[in-house]
C-alpha positions in Angstrom: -24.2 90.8 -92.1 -24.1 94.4 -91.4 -23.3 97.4 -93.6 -20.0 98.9 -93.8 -19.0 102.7 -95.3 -14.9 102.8 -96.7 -14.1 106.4 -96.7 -11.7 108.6 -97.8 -8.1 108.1 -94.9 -6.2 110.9 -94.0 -4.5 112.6 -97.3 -2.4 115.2 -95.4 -2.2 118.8 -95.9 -4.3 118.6 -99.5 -7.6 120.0 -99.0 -8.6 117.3 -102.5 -7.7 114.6 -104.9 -8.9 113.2 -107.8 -9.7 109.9 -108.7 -7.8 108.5 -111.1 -8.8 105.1 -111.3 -11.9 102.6 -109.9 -10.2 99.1 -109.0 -14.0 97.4 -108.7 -17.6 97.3 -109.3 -20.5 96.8 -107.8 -21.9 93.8 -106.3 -18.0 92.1 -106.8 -16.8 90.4 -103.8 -13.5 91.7 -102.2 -11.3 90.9 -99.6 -9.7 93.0 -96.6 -6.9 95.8 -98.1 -8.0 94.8 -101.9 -7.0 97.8 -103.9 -10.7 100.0 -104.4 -9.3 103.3 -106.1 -6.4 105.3 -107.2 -5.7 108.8 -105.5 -3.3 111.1 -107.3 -2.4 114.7 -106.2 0.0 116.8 -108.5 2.8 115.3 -106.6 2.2 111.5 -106.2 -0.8 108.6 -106.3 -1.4 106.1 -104.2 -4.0 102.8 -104.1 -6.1 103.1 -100.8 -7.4 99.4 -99.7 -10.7 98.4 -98.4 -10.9 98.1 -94.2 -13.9 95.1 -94.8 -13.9 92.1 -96.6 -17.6 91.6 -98.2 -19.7 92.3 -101.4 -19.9 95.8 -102.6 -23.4 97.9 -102.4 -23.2 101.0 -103.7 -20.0 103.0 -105.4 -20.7 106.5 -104.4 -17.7 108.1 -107.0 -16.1 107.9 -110.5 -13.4 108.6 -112.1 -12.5 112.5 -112.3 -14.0 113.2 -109.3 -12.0 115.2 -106.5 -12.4 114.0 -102.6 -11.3 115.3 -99.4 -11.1 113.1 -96.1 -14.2 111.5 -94.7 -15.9 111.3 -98.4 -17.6 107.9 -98.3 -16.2 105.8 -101.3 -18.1 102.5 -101.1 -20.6 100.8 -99.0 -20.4 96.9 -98.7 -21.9 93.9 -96.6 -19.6 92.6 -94.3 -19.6 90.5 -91.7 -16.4 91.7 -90.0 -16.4 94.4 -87.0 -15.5 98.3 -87.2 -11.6 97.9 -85.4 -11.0 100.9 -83.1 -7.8 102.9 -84.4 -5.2 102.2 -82.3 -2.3 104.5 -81.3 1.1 104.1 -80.0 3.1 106.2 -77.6 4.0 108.2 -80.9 0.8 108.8 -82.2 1.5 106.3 -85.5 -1.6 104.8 -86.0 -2.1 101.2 -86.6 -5.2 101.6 -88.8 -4.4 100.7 -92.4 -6.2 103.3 -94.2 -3.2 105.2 -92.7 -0.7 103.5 -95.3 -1.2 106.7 -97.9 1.2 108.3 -100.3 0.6 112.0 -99.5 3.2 114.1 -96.9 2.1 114.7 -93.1 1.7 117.7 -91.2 4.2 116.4 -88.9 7.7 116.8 -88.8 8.6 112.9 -88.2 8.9 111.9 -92.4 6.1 109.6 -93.2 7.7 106.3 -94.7 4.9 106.7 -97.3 5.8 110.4 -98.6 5.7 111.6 -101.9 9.2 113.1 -101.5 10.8 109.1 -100.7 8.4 108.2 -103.5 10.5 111.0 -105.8 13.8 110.0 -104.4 12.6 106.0 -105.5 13.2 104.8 -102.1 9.2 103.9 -101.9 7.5 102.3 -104.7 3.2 102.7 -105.1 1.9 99.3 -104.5 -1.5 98.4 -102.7 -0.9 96.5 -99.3 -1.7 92.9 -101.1 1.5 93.6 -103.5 3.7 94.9 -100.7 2.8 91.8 -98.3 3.4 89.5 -100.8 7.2 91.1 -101.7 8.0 90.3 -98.3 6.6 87.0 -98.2 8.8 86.4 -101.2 12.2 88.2 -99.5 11.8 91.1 -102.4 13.0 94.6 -102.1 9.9 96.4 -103.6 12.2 99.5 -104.0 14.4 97.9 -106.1 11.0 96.6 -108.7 9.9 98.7 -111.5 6.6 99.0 -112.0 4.0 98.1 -114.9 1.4 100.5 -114.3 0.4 103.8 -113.9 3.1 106.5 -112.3 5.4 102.8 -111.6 2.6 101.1 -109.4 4.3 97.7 -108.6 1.5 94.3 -109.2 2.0 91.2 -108.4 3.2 90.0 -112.3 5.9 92.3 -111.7 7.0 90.7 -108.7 7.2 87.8 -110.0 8.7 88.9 -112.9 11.4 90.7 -111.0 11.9 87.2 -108.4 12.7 85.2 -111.6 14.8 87.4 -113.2 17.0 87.5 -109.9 16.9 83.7 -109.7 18.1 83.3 -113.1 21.1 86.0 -112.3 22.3 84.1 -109.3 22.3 81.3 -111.2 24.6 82.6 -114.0 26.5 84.8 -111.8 27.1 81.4 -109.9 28.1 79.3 -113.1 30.1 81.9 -114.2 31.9 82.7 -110.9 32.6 78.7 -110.9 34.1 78.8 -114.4 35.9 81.9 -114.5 39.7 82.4 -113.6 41.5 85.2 -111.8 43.8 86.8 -114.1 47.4 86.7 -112.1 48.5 89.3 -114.6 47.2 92.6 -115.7 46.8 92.4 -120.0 48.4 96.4 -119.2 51.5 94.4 -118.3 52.4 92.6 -121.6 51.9 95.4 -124.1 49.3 98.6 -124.7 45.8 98.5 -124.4 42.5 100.6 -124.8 39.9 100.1 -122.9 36.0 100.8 -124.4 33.0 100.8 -123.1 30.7 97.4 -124.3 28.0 98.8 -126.9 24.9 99.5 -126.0 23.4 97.1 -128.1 25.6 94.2 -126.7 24.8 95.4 -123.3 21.3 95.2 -123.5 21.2 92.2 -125.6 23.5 90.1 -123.7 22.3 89.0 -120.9 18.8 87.8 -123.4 21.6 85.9 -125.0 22.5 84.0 -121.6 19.1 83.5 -120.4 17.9 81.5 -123.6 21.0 79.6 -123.7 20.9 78.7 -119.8 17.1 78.0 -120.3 16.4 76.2 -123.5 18.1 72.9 -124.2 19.0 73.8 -127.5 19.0 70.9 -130.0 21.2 71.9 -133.5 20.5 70.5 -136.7 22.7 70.7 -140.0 21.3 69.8 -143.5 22.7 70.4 -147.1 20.1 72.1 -149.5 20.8 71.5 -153.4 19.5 74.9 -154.3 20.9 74.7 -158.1 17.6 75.4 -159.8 16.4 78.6 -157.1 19.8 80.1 -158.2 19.2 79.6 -161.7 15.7 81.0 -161.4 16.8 83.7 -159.2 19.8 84.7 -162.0 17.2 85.0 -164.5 15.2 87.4 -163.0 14.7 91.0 -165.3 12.1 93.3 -164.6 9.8 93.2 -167.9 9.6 97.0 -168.7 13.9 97.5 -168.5 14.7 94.0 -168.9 17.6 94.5 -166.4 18.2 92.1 -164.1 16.6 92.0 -160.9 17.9 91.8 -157.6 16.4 89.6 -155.2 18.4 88.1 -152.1 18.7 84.8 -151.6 17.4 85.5 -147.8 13.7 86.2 -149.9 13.5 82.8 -151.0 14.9 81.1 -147.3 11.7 83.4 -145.9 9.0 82.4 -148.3 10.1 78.7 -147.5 10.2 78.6 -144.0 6.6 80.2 -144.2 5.5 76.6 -145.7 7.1 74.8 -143.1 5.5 76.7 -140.2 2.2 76.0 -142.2 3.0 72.0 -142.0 5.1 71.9 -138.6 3.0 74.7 -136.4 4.9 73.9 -133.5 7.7 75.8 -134.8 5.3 78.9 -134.9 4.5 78.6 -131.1 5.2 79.9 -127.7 5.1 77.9 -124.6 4.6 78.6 -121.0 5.8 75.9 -119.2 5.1 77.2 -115.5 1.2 76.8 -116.3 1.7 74.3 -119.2 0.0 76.0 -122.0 0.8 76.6 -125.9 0.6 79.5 -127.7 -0.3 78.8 -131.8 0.3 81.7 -133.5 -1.6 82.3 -136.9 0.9 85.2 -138.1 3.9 84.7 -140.1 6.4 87.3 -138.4 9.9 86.3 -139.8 12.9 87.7 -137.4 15.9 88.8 -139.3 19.8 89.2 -137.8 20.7 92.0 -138.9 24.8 93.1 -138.5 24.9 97.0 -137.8 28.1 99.0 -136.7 26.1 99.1 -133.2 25.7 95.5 -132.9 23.2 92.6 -133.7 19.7 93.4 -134.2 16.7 91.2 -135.0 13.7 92.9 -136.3 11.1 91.2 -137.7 9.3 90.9 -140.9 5.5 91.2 -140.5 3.0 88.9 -142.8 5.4 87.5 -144.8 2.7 85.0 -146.1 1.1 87.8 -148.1 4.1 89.5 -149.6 6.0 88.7 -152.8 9.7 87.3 -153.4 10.2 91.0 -154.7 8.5 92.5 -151.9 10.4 90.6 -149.1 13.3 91.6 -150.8 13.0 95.1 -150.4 11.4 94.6 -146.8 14.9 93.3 -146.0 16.6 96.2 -147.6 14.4 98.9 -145.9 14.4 97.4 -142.4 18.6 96.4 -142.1 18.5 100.2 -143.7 16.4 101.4 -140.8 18.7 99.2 -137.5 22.1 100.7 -139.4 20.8 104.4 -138.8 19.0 103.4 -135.3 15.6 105.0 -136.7 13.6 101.4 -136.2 10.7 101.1 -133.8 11.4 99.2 -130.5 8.2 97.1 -131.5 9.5 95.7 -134.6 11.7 93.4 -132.2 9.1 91.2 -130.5 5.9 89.0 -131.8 7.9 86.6 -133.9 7.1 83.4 -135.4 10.5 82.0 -135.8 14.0 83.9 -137.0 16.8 83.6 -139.7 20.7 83.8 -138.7 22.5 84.3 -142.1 26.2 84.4 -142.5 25.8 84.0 -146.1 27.1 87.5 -147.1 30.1 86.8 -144.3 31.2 83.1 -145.3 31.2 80.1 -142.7 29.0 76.7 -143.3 27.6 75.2 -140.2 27.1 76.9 -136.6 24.6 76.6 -133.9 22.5 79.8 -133.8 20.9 81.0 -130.3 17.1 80.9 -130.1 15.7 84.3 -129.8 13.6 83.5 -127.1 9.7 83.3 -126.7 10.0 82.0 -130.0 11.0 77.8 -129.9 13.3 77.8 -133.3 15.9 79.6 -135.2 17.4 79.2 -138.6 21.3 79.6 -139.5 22.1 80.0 -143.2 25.7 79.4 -144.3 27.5 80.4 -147.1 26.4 78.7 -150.4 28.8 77.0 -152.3 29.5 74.4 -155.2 29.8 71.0 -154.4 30.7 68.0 -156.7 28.0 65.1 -156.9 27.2 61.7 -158.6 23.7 62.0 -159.9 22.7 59.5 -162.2 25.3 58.1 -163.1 27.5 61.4 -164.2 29.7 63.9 -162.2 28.1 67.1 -162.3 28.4 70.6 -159.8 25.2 71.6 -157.7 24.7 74.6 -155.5 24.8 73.6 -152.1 23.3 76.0 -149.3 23.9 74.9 -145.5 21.9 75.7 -143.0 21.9 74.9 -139.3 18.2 74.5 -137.7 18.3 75.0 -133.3 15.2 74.3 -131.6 13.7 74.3 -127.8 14.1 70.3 -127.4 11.0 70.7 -124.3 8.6 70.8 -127.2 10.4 69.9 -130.7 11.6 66.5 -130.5 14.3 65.4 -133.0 12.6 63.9 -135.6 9.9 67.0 -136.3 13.3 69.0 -136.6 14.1 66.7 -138.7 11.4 66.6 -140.6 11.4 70.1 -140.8 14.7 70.4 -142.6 14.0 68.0 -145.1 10.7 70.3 -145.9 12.8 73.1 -146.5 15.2 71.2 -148.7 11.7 70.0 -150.9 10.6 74.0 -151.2 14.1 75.5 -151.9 14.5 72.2 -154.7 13.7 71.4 -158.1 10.5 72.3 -157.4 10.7 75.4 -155.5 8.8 77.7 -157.8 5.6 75.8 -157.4 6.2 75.2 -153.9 6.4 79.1 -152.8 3.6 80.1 -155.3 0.9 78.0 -152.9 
């Protein structure tokens, strides 16, 4: 076991750098070309990686700190060999420490330069990452990067790899399904053509992936919701005695709050690559919301502790905020579970999309009256439809079941008891 000393490689014409980031500690174990700190000049940064594989001594700078070539970074016990540099017939070297993201005094463009790193054709990634793009067939140009000034990790490789996997595989389906037009639609009659919104654009292809990935399992159920709407009508403020407004949506919310409290599987996440469950202890409540720029679904946070009334005007404020695009990018992830409605529209029963991570998604038709034998008499009941889609891989059939029918207990006769716990 003999001592080793990483110093600073060759950083070109800059006399120093500055440390912008430590990748380890001392006494951690590393391997050979393991990422040990982040160089950054004012026109680029690079990672430089460790010559030795061993277990760190000493770290001999911080963060902040500005270093020139030949500054000793670490010291480390290795059992590996100082390799001589080795040159080739145009004075490239072979040494790794070379692989650096500063410009050469040379003329011959290093493939590592700042100004290909400006242009995008090279993306910052330590030697680990870049090996294991290739391995994987990647072009690392083509990734966007997580981190600092777009450094490229391994999550966003894989990332990227899936994403590409699951294109193929639509672009293949759809190339299978799709006809070629014999006819130009210019040649039966005018037409304009428009670009696709940028809300469809970007939402779209989410759209594809969650249908092409979840087996989706629909579920219809009548709700007699005769006695919420008469409780709803009678609403009045007690200072104006006018009549409130609360929408019907409120009520839907406040419900399906009680059944992710009995069915938490419906307020979960799962991973199935490494076979783990996320439980989430947050009521988030995702909303569709119908804007002149297309669908949105924001989401309404803590529903648990908010009133009818309060929900109410949540809804108003945040459809108010994705009509005049002034809502936080934020506000559409972290979900618990969301609500289609159609009920301001008209429709009964459809099968809504799930908004992936989340596993389930509500639809809510158009209520309407619907004549019933009850005891032995004819009478009219309020009847609200909704259509319940879940991710079959966790939620089997009868907990969607199950499911329903608990809504159709908390939006019953017995509603107002039923949302007030």
């Amino acid at each position: 076991m003999a001592e080793q000393k990483i110093v600073v490689p060759n950083i070109g014409n800059f006399e120093e750098v500055e440390v912008i980031e430590v990748l380890v500690k001392e006494g951690q174990e590393i391997q050979k070309d393991d990422s040990i700190i982040t160089l950054e000049s004012d026109k680029s940064s690079v990672e430089v990686p460790s010559n030795f594989s061993g277990k760190i001594n000493k770290i001999n700078i911080k963060v902040g700190d500005k270093v020139s070539e030949g500054i000793t970074i670490l010291s480390l016990d290795s059992k590996e060999e100082i390799q001589p540099v080795l040159e080739d017939e145009n004075n490239n070297t072979e040494n790794k420490n070379e692989i650096i993201n500063f410009p050469k005094n040379n003329k011959k463009k290093n493939l590592y330069s700042s100004s290909l790193a400006a242009e995008g054709k090279v993306k910052l990634a330590s030697p680990n990452v870049r090996k294991f793009t290739r391995e994987l067939g990647a072009d690392i140009s083509k990734i966007l990067g997580s981190k600092r000034s777009g450094r490229v990790t391994k999550e966003d490789v894989k990332d990227y790899v899936k994403t590409k996997l699951v294109d193929v595989q639509i672009a293949t389906t759809q190339k299978k399904k799709s006809t070629k037009n014999e006819y130009e639609h210019s040649e039966f009659g005018a037409i304009e053509v428009k670009d696709i919104p940028r809300i469809k654009k970007l939402s779209g292809p989410h759209l594809v992936r969650s249908w092409t990935e979840i087996p989706h399992v629909t579920q219809h159920e009548e709700i007699d919701i005769t006695e919420m709407e008469q409780f709803r009508s009678s609403l009045k403020d007690l200072f104006t005695g006018q009549k409130k407004s609360i929408t019907p949506l409120a009520f839907i919310m406040r419900a399906m709050v009680n059944g992710l409290r009995a069915y938490p599987n419906f307020n979960a996440s799962i991973d199935p690559e490494n076979g783990k469950v996320t439980y989430k202890k947050y009521f988030h409540i995702g909303v569709a919301v119908d804007t002149p720029h297309g669908l949105m679904v924001p989401k309404i946070r803590n529903v648990d502790q908010l009133s009818i009334e309060e929900i109410s005007q949540k809804l108003r404020m945040v459809g108010k905020l994705c009509k005049e695009l002034k809502i936080d990018k934020k506000e559409f992830f972290g979900g618990s579970m969301t609500i289609s409605s159609l009920g301001g529209i008209g429709g009964t029963f459809f099968t809504p999309i799930i908004n992936a991570p989340e596993l389930s998604i509500l639809g809510v038709g158009k209520s309407y009256d619907k004549v019933v034998k009850k005891d032995g008499q004819i009478i009219t009941r309020k009847i609200l439809p909704i259509s319940l889609s879940y991710d079959h891989r966790f939620i089997d059939g009868a907990e969607g079941a199950r499911f329903c029918v608990h809504l159709s207990q908390s939006l019953g006769k017995d509603f107002a008891f039923k949302l007030a716990v």
